[in-house]
N, C-alpha and C positions, 0 to 999 in steps of 0.2 A: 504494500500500500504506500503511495506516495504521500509524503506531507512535506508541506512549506508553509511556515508558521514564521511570519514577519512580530516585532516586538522593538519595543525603545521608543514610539508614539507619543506625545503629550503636549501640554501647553506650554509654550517658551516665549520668553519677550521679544522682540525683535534685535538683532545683536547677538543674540543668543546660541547655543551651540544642541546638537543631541547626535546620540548614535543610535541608528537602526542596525537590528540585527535579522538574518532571516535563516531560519534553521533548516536543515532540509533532512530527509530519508525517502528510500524505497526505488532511490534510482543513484545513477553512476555519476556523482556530484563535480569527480574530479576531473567528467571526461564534457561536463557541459560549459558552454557559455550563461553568465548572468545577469540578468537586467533588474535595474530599479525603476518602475514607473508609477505615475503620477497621477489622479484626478480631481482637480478643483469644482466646486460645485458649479454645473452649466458649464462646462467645459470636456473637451474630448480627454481620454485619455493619451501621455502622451509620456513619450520617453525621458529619464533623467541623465541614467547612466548602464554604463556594462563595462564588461570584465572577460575574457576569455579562459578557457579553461584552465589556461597555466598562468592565468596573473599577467601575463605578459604585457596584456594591450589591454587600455581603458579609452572610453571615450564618454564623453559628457554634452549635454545639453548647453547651448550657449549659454542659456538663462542663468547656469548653475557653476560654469566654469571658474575656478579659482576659488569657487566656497565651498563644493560638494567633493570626499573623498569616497571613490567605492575601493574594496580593497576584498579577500577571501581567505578562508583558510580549510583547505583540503583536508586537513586531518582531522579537524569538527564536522565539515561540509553545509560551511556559513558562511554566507556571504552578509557583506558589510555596507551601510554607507552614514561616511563621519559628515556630519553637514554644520558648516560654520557660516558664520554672520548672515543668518538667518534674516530671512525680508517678510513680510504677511502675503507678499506674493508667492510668497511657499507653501502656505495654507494650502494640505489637499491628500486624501488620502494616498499614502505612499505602499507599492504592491510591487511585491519581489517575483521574477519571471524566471523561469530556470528552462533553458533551451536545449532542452532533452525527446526526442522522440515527438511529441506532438504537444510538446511545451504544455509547463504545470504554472499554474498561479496559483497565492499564497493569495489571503480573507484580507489580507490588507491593513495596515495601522494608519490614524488620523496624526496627525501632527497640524498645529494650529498654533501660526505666528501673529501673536497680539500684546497692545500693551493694556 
């Protein structure tokens, strides 16, 4: 049975920092690529970041470049994203993607930038 269970969500001031974390089982973690993405209320869902299976290669969201870290660790089979100076344009449930076979989503955690 597959699971991806994202966590680290909450309210933060704007400035602010938080780390997601998204857990995963039931598939081969160390052989997939990974994505974080994004949905604002009334808005599409849309990419933030990814990771490739060996860490090797990141890429980011313009919006998010130079404040959002994704990072992974195979021998948990977690992937990460460290998000600093936090804007309320951040506001939006954040959903970890794992690009395995016909790609699994995780239920998703809220994060909401306010002062």
């Amino acid at each position: 049975q597959v699971k991806v269970v994202e966590s680290g969500g909450g309210l933060v001031q704007p400035g602010g920092s938080l780390k997601l974390s998204c857990a995963t089982s039931g598939f081969t973690f160390s052989r997939s690529g990974m994505s974080w993405y994004r949905q604002a209320p009334g808005k599409e869902r849309e990419l933030v970041a990814s990771i490739t299976a060996t860490g090797g290669t990141t890429n980011y969201a313009d919006s998010v470049k130079g404040r959002f870290t994704i990072s992974r660790d195979n021998a948990k089979n977690t992937v990460y994203l460290q998000m600093n100076t936090l804007k309320p344009e951040d506001t939006a449930v954040y959903y970890c993607y794992a690009a395995s076979w016909s790609g699994y989503w995780g239920q998703g955690t809220q994060v909401t930038v306010s002062s």
